[in-house]
PyMOL commands that place a pseudoatom at each C-alpha (Angstrom):
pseudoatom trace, name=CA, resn=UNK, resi=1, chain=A, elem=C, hetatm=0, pos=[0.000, 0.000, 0.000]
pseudoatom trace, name=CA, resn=UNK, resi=2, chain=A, elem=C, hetatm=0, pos=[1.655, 3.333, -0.697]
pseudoatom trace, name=CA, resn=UNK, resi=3, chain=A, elem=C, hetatm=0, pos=[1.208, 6.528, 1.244]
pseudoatom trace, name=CA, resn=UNK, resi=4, chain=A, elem=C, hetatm=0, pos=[-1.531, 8.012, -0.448]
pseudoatom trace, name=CA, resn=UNK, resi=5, chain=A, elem=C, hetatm=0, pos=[-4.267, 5.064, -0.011]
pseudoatom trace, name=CA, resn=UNK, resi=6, chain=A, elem=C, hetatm=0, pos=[-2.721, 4.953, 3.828]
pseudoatom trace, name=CA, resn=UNK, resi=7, chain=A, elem=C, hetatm=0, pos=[-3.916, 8.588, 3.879]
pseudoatom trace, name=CA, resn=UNK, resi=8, chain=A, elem=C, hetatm=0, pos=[-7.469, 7.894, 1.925]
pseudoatom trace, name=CA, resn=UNK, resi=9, chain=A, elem=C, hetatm=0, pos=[-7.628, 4.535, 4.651]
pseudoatom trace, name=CA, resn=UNK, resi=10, chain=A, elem=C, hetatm=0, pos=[-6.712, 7.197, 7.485]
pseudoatom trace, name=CA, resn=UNK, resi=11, chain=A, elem=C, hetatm=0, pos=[-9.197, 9.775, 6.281]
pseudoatom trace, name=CA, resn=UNK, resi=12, chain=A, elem=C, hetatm=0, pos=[-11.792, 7.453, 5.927]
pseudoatom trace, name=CA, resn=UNK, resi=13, chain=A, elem=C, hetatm=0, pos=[-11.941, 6.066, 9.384]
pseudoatom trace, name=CA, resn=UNK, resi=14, chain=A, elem=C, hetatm=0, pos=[-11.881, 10.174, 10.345]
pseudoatom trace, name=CA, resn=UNK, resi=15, chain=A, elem=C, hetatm=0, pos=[-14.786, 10.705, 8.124]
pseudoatom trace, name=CA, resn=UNK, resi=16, chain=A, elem=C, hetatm=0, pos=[-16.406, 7.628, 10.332]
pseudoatom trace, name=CA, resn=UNK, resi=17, chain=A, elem=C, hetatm=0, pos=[-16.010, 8.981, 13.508]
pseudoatom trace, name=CA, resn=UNK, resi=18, chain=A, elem=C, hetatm=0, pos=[-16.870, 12.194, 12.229]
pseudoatom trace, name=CA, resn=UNK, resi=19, chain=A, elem=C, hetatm=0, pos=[-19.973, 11.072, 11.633]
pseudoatom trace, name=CA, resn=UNK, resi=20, chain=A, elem=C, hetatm=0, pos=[-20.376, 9.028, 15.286]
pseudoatom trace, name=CA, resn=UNK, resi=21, chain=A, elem=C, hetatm=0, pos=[-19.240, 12.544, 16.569]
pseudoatom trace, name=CA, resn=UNK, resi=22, chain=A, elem=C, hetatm=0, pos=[-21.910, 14.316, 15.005]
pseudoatom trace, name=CA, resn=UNK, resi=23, chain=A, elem=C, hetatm=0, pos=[-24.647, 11.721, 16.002]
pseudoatom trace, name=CA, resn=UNK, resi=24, chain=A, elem=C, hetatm=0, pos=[-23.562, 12.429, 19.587]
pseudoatom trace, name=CA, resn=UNK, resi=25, chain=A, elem=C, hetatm=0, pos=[-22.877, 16.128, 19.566]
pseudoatom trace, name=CA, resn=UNK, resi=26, chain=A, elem=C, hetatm=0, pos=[-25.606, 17.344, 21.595]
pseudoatom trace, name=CA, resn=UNK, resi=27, chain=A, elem=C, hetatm=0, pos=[-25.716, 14.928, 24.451]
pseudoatom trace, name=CA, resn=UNK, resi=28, chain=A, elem=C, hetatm=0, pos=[-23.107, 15.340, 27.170]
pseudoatom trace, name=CA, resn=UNK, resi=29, chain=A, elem=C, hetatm=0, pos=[-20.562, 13.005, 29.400]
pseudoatom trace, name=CA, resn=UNK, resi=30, chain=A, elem=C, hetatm=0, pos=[-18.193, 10.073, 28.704]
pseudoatom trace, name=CA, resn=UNK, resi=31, chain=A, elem=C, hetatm=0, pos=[-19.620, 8.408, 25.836]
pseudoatom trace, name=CA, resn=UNK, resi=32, chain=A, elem=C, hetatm=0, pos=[-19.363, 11.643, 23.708]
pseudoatom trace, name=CA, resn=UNK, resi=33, chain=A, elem=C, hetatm=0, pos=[-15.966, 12.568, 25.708]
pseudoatom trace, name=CA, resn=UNK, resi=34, chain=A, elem=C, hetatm=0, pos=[-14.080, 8.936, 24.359]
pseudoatom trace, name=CA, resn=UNK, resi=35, chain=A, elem=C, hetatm=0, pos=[-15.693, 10.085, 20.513]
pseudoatom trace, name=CA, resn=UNK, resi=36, chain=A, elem=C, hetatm=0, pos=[-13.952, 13.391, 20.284]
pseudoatom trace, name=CA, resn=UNK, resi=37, chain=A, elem=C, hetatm=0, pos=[-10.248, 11.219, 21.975]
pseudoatom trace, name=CA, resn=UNK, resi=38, chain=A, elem=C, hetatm=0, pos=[-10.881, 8.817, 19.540]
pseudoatom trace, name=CA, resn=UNK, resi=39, chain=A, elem=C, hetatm=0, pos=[-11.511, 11.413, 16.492]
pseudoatom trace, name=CA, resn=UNK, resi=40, chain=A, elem=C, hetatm=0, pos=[-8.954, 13.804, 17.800]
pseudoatom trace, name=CA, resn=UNK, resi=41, chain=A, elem=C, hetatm=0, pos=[-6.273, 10.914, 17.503]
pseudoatom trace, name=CA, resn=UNK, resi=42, chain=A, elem=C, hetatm=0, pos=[-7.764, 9.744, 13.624]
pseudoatom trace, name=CA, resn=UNK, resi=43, chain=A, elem=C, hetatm=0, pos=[-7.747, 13.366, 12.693]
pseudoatom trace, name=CA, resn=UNK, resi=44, chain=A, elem=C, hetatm=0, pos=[-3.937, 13.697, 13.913]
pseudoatom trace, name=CA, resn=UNK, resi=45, chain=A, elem=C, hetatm=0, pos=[-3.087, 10.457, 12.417]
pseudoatom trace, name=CA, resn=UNK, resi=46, chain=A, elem=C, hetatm=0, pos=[-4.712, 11.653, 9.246]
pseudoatom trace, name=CA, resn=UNK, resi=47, chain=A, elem=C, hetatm=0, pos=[-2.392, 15.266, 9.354]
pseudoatom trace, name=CA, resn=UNK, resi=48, chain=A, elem=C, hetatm=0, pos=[0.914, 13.070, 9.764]
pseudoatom trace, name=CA, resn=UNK, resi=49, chain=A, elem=C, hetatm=0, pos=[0.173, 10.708, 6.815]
pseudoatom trace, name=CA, resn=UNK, resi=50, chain=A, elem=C, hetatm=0, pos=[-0.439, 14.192, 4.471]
pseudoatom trace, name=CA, resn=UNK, resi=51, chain=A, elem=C, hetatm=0, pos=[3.067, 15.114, 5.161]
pseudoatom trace, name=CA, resn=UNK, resi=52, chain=A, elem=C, hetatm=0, pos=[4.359, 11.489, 4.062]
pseudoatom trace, name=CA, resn=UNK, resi=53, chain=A, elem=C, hetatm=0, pos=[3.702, 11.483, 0.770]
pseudoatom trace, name=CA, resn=UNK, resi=54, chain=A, elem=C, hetatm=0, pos=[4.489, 14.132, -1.838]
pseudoatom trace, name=CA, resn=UNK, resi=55, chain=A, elem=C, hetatm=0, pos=[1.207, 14.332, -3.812]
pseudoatom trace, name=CA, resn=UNK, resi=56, chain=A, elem=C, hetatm=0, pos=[-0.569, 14.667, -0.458]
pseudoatom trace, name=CA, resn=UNK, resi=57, chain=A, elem=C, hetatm=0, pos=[1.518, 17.991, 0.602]
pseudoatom trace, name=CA, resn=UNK, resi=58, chain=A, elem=C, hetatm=0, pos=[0.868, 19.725, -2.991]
pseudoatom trace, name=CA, resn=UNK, resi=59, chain=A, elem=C, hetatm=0, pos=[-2.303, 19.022, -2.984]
pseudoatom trace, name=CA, resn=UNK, resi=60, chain=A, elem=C, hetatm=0, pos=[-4.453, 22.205, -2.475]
pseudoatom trace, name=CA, resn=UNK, resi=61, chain=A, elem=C, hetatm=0, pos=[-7.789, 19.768, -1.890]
pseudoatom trace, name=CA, resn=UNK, resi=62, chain=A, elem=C, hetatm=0, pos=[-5.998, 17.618, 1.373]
pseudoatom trace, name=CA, resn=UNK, resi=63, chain=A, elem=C, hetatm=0, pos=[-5.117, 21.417, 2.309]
pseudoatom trace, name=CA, resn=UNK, resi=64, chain=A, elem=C, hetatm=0, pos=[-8.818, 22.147, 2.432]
pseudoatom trace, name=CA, resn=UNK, resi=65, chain=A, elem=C, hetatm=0, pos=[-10.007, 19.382, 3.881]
pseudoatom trace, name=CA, resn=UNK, resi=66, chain=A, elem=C, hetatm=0, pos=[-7.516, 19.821, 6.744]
pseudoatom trace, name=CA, resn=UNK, resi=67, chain=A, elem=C, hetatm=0, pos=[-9.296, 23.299, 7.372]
pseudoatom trace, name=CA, resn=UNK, resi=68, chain=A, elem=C, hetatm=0, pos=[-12.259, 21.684, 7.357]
pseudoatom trace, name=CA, resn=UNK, resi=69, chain=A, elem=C, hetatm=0, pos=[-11.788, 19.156, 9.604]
pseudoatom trace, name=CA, resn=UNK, resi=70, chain=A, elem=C, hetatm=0, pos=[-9.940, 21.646, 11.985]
pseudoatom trace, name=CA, resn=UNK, resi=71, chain=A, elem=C, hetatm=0, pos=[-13.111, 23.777, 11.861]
pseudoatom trace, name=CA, resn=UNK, resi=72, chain=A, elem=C, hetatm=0, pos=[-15.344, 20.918, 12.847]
pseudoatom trace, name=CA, resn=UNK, resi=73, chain=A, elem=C, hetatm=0, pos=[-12.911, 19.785, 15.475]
pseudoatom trace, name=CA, resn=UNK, resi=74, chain=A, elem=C, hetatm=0, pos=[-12.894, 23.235, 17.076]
pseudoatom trace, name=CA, resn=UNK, resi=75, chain=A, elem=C, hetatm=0, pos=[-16.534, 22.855, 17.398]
pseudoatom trace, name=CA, resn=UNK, resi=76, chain=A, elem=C, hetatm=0, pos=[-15.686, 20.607, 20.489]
pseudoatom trace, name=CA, resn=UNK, resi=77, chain=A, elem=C, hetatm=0, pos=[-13.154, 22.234, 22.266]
pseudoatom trace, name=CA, resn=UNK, resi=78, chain=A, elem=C, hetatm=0, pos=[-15.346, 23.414, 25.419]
pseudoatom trace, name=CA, resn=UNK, resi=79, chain=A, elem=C, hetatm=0, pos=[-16.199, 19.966, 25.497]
pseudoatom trace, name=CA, resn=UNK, resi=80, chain=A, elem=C, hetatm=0, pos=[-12.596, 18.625, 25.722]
pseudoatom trace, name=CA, resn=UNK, resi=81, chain=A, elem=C, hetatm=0, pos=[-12.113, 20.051, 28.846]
pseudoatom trace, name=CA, resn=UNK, resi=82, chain=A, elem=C, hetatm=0, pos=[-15.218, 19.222, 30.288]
pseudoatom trace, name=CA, resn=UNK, resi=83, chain=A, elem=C, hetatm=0, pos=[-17.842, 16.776, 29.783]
pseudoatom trace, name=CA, resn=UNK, resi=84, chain=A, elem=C, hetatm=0, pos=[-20.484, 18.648, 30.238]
pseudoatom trace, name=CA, resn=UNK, resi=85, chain=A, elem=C, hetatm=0, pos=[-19.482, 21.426, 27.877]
pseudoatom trace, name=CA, resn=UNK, resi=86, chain=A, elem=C, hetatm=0, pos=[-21.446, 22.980, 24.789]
pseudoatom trace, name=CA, resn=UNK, resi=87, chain=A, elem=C, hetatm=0, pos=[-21.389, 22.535, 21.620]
pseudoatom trace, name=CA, resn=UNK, resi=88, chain=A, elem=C, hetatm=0, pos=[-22.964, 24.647, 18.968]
pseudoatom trace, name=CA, resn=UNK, resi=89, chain=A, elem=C, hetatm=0, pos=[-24.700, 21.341, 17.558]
pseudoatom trace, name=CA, resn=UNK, resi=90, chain=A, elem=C, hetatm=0, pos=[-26.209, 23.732, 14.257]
pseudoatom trace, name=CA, resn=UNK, resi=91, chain=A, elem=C, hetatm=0, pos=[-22.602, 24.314, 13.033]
pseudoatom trace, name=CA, resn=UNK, resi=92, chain=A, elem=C, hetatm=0, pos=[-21.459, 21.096, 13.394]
pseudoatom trace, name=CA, resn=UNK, resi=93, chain=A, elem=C, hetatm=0, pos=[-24.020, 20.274, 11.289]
pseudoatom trace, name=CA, resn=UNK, resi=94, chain=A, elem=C, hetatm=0, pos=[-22.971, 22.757, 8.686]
pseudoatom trace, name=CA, resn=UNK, resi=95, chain=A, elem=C, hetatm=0, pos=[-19.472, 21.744, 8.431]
pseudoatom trace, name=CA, resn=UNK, resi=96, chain=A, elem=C, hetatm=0, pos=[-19.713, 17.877, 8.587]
pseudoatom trace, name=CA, resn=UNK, resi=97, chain=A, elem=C, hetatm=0, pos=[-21.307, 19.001, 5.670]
pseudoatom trace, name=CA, resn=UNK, resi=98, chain=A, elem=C, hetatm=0, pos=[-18.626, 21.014, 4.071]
pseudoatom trace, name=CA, resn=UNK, resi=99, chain=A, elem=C, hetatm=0, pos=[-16.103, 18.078, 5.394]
pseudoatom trace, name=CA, resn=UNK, resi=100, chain=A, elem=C, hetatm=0, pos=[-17.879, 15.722, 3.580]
pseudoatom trace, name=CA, resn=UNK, resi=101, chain=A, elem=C, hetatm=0, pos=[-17.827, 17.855, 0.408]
pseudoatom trace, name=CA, resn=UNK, resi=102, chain=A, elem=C, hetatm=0, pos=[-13.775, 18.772, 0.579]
pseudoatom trace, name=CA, resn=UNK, resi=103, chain=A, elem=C, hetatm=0, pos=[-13.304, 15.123, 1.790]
pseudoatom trace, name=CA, resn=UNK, resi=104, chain=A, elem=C, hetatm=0, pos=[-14.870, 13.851, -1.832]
pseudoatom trace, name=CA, resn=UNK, resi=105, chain=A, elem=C, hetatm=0, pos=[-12.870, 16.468, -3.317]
pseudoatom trace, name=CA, resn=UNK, resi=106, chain=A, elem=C, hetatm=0, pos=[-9.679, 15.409, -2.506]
pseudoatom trace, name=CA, resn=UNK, resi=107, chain=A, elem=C, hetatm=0, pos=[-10.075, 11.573, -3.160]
pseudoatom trace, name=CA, resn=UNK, resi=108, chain=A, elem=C, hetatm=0, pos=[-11.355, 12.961, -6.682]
pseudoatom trace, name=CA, resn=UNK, resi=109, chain=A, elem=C, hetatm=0, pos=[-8.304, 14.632, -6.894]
pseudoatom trace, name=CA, resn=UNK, resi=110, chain=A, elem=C, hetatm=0, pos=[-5.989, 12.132, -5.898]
pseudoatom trace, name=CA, resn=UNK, resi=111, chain=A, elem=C, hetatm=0, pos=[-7.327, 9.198, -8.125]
pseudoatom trace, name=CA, resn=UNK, resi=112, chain=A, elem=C, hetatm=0, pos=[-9.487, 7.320, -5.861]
pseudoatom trace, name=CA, resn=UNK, resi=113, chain=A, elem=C, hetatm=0, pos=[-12.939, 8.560, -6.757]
pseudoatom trace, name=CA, resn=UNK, resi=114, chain=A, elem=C, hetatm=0, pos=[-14.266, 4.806, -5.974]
pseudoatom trace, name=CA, resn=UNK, resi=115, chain=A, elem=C, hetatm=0, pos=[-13.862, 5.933, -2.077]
pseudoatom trace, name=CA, resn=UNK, resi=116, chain=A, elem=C, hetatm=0, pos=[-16.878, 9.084, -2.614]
pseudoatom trace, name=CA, resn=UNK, resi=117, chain=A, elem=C, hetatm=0, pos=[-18.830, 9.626, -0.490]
pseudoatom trace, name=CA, resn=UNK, resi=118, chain=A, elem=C, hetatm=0, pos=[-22.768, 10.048, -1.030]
pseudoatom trace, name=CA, resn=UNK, resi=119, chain=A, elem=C, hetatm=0, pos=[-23.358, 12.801, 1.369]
pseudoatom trace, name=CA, resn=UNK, resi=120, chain=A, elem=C, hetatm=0, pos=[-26.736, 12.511, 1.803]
pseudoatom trace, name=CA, resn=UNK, resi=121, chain=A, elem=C, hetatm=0, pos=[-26.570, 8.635, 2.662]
pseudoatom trace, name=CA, resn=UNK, resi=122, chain=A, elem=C, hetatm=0, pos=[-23.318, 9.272, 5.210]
for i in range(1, 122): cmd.bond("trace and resi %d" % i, "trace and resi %d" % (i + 1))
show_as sticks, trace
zoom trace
């Protein structure tokens, strides 16, 4: 397997607990709490493997998908600190959305448009 289907494999399994993480976004304590560890480390994982491989790092889609996901991770910093804490559950919403969309975009752009995504089915 070379780097770039490690990195579609890796953003895959982010795009899955994405979507666990949106499912859960308005309830509070530990089940929600080991979902955003759990997507946190994916989404890391994810970052690293877009620095391994050349196409990855010139490509201006995994760039924009990496904002993405950033924006929809910041979504649950109060509640990274706290179980309890709030989420604005509208806008997470709204950019799962957008993920989704960059997310197709850059497996387009990298060859592997067998790996899209039907958004309105995820």
């Amino acid at each position: 397997m070379n780097m770039v289907e490690t990195l579609i494999n890796q953003s895959q399994n982010v795009m899955e607990l994405m979507k666990q993480l949106k499912n859960v976004a308005s309830k509070k304590g530990s089940k929600r709490a080991e979902l955003i560890e759990k997507f946190t480390a994916n989404h890391h994982s994810f970052n690293v493997y877009t620095y391994a491989s050349e196409e990855a790092r010139q490509s201006k889609e995994v760039d924009t998908l990496k904002l993405k996901l950033d924006e929809f991770s910041s979504q649950f910093d109060a509640a990274r600190y706290e179980d309890d804490g709030e989420v604005n559950v509208e806008q997470v919403h709204v950019l799962y959305k957008e993920v989704l969309v960059a997310y197709n975009d850059m497996v387009i752009a990298l060859g592997y448009d067998k790996h899209v995504i039907d958004i309105e089915k995820f």
